[in-house]
N, C-alpha and C positions, 0 to 999 in steps of 0.2 A: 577673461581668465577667471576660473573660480581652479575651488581647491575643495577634494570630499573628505567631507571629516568621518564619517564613516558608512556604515550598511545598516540599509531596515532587515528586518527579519524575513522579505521577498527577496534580496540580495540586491536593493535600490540602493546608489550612492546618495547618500546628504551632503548635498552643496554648502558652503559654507552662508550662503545668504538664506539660512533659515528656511525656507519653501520650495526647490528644485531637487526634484527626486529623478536621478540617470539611470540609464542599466548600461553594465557591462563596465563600469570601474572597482575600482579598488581603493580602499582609503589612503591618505597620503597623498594621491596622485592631484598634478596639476592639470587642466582642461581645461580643453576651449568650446564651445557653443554657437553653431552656426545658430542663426535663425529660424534655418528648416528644423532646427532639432537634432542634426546632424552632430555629436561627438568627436574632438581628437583629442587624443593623451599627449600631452606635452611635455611630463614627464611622466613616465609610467614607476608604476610601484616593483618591486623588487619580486612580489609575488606574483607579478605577471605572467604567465604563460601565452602560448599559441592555443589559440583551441582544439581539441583532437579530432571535433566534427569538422566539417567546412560546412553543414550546413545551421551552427551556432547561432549566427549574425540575426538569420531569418525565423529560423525554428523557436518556435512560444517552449519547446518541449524541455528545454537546460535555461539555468538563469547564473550556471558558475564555473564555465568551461575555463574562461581569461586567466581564473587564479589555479594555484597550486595547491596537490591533495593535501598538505600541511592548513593549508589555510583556510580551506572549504571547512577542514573539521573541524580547526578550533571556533569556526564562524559559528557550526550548525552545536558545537557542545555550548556556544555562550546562548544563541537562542536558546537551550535548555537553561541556562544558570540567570538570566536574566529571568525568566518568568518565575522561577524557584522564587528569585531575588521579590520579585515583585511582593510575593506572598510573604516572604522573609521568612524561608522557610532554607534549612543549612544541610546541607548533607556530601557525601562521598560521591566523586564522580569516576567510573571508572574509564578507560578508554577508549573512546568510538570507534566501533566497529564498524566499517564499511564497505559496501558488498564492492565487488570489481567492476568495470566498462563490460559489456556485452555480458550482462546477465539476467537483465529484466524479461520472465518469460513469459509476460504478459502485458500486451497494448492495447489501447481502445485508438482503433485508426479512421482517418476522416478519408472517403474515396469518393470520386464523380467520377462520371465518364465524359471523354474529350474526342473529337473529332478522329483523333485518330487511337484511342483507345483507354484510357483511364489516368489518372493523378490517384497517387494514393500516399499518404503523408498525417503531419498534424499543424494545427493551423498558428501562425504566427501569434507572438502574444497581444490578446486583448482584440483580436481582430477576427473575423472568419475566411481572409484570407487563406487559405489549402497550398501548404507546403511542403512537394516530394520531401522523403528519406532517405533515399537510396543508400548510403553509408551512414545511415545512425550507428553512435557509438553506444547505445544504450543498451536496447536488445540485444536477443541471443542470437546465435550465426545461424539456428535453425529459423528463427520469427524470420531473417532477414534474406534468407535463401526462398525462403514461401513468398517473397513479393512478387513478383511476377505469377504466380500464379492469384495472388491474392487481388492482381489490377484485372485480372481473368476476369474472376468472383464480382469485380466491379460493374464490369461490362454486363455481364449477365444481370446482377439485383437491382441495379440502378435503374433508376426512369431518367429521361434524357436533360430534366433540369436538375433534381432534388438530390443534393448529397445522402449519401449515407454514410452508419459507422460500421467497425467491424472491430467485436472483440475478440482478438486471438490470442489465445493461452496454448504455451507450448505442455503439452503430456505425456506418459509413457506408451501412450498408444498412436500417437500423431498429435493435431494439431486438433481444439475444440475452435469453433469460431460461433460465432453469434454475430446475427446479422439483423440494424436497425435500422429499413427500409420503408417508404410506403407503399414501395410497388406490391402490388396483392398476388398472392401464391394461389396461381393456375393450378389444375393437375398437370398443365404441359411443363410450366415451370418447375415443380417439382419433381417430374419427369428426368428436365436437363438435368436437374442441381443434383439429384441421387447420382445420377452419373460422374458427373463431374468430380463430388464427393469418392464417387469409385477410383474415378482414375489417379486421382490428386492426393492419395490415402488421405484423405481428411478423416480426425476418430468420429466426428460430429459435425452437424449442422443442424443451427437451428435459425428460425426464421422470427420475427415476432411472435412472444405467446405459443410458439408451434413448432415441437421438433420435426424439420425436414428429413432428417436420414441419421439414424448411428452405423458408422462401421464396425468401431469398434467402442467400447468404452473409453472414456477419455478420463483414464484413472490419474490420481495424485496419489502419492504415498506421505500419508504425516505417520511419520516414525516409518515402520514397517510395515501399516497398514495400508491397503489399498482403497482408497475413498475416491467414490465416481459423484465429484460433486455437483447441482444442479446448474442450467445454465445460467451464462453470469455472477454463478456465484462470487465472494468475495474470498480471494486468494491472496498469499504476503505474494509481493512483489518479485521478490530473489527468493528461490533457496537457500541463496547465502543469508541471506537478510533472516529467514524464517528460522534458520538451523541456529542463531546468536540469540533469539527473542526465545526459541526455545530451550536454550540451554540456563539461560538466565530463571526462567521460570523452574526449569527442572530443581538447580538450584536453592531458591527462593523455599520450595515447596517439599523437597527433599526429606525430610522427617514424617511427613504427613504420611499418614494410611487409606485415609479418605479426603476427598479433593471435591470442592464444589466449581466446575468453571461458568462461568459468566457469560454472555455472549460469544457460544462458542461455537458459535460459523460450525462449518463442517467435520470440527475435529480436528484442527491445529495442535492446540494443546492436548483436548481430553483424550485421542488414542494415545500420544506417546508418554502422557505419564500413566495411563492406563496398565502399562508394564511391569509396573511395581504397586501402584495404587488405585483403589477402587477410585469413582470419577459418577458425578454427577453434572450433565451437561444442559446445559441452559440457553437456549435462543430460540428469537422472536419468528424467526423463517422455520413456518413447518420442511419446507421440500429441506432444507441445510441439513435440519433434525434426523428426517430420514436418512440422507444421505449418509449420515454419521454413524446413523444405527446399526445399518447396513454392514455399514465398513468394521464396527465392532462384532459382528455377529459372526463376519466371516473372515476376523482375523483369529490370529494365533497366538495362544499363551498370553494372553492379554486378561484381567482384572474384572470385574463388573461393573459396568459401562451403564447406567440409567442414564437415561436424556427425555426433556422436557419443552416443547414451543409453549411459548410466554414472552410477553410485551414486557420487558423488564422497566420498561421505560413507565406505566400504568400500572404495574402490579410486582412491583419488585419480592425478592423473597427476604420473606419477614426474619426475624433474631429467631423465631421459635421454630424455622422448617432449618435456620442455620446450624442449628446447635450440634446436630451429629458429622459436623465436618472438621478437620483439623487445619484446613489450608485452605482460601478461596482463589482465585486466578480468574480478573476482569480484565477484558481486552473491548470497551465499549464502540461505538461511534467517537467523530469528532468534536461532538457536542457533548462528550463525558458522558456519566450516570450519576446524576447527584442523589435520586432516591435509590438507588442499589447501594451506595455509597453510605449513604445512612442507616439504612439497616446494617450493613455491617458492622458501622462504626458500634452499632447497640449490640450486635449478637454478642458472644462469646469465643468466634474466631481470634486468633492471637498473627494470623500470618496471613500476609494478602502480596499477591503480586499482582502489580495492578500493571497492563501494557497501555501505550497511547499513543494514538500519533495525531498529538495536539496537546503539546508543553502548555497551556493556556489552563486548557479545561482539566490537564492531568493536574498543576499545581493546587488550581483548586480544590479538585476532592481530595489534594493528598492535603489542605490545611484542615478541611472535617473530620480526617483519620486521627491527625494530630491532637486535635482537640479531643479525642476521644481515647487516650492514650498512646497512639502508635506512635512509633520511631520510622522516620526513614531513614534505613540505613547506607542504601546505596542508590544509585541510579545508573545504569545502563546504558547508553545512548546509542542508536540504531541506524545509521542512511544506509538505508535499502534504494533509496529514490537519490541514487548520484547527480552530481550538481544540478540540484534543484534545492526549493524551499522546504521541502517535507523533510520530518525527524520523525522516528519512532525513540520511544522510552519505555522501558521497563526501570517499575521503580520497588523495593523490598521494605513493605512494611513489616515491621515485630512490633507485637504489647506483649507486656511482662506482666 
């Protein structure tokens, strides 16, 4: 018998003998430990649940189906308030927002082909073990209606030993997929897949390195702009998830006339505050840059949109290119920006919203803003990635 004293920030139970890490309990709870590794609840916690997947037990893809959305949140708002803690850094938390079951419109999926026709799934945790989905509760009803067509997709890309992946991102023009195969793109092969793509309205296909076929654009709209981002690019999660991080930021930034943003992917942030303020945008992927530009040139009634590719990471922007801006908006990696972060802390900015999804590397640059006179004044807390370990944060710096 052991008893878990609580959860790591993976959603691993601490046994009470100091060194056994479980999945799938809840603190409080009594258990027992087979040999194999094998788990039973002896007494189960009051936050228990059913899982809404049946494919929970086995799927690496959820780590917090067991417990209750009461409990998931205040899990993923204290991984925010312990790393703050760690920093001893104090501020205002307001109430996690969290997107709903079936809204993730975007998966990276593992497929092979099987004797009698494909597996296509993601892989148990910690293992490459290939686990169908068929009823994932994650994704959207559109991701989840394209599987059968998408174990098609398999049959055809796949070589008869070597997995591949498939990113599918749902769009307003269909479905974009990227496909990370080693089989080598014939002209007969591309032959089928244009087809295939025809009949299957796919918006896109692209193959490694190499677009196979556009039907259509496979547009995103941040704000009301239409943005045909590049493939793979880096997309929020949920709409719901992106529509809370951007409100927060609007917010934040809200007095500003001129807006510097930070690694700004395709234009998340920099079209839809573009609507009321000018926007200078920043990141390291030329194709994103373009994508962005594009999307500003040929929207509407929108501000003056500059955008710039640069390694923020190598050559961050100095206090002296900062100074004619009133508001900055950094949404980094998860490895932070500690020299973007310092320059700021020297320019003349007074207002940063800084987004993260890694409470670790966010706390950190937000003690160099401190030191530098900023206030955090509130924090935002974000699961777009439902019962799992990921949190996003937006946090509202002021200097006076």
């Amino acid at each position: 018998m052991a008893m878990i004293e609580g959860l790591t920030h993976l959603g691993l139970g601490k046994v009470d003998d100091g060194r056994t890490l479980l999945p799938r309990v809840l603190p409080g709870e009594e258990v027992a430990v087979a040999q194999d590794g094998t788990v039973r609840i002896i007494t189960p916690s009051p936050d228990r649940v059913s899982a809404p997947c049946k494919h929970f037990k086995n799927c690496g893809g959820c780590a917090m189906q067991h417990a209750n959305d009461a409990f998931v949140a205040n899990w993923k708002l204290d991984i925010v308030k312990k790393a703050m803690s760690a920093q001893r850094i104090e501020t205002t938390f307001r109430d996690i927002v969290t997107s709903p079951a079936q809204s993730r419109r975007r998966a990276k999926l593992a497929g092979k082909r099987t004797k009698s026709g494909a597996m296509l799934g993601f892989h148990a945790k910690g293992t490459h073990t290939l686990i169908p989905v068929p009823e994932c509760q994650l994704l959207t009803p559109k991701l989840m209606a394209a599987f059968p067509m998408l174990e098609q997709l398999v049959v055809i890309s796949a070589s008869r030993k070597a997995e591949i992946a498939l990113t599918v991102t749902e769009t307003a023009a269909g479905l974009d997929i990227f496909v990370e195969t080693e089989k080598p793109l014939t002209p007969e092969l591309r032959a089928e897949l244009a087809l295939f793509a025809q009949e299957n309205d796919i918006a896109r296909l692209v193959w490694p390195e190499e677009p196979v076929v556009t039907m259509n654009p496979p547009v995103q709209f941040f704000g009301a702009t239409a943005v045909v981002p590049p493939p793979g690019a880096f997309l929020q999660a949920t709409k719901h998830g992106e529509a809370a991080l951007l409100a927060a930021v609007e917010e934040i930034t809200a007095k500003a006339s001129r807006v510097v943003d930070l690694f700004a992917g395709c234009g998340t942030f920099s079209l839809p505050l573009s609507a009321r303020a000018e926007v200078h945008a920043v990141e390291g992927d030329k194709d994103m840059i373009t994508a962005l530009d594009r999307g500003w040139r040929e929207g509407k009634n929108l501000k003056r949109v500059t955008s710039e590719a640069r390694d923020l990471f190598r050559r961050p922007l100095e206090p002296d290119e900062l100074r004619k801006f009133g508001a900055a908006v950094i949404d980094p990696p998860r490895a932070g920006a500690e020299a973007q972060i310092e320059t700021l802390a020297a320019s003349e900015i007074n207002v940063i919203a800084m987004v993260s999804c890694n409470p670790v590397t966010f706390a950190r640059d937000a003690v160099t803003l401190q030191k530098a006179g900023f206030t955090l004044d509130w924090v935002q807390v974000v699961d777009q990635f439902r019962w799992s370990a990921h949190v996003e944060v937006v946090g509202c710096f002021t200097r006076k």
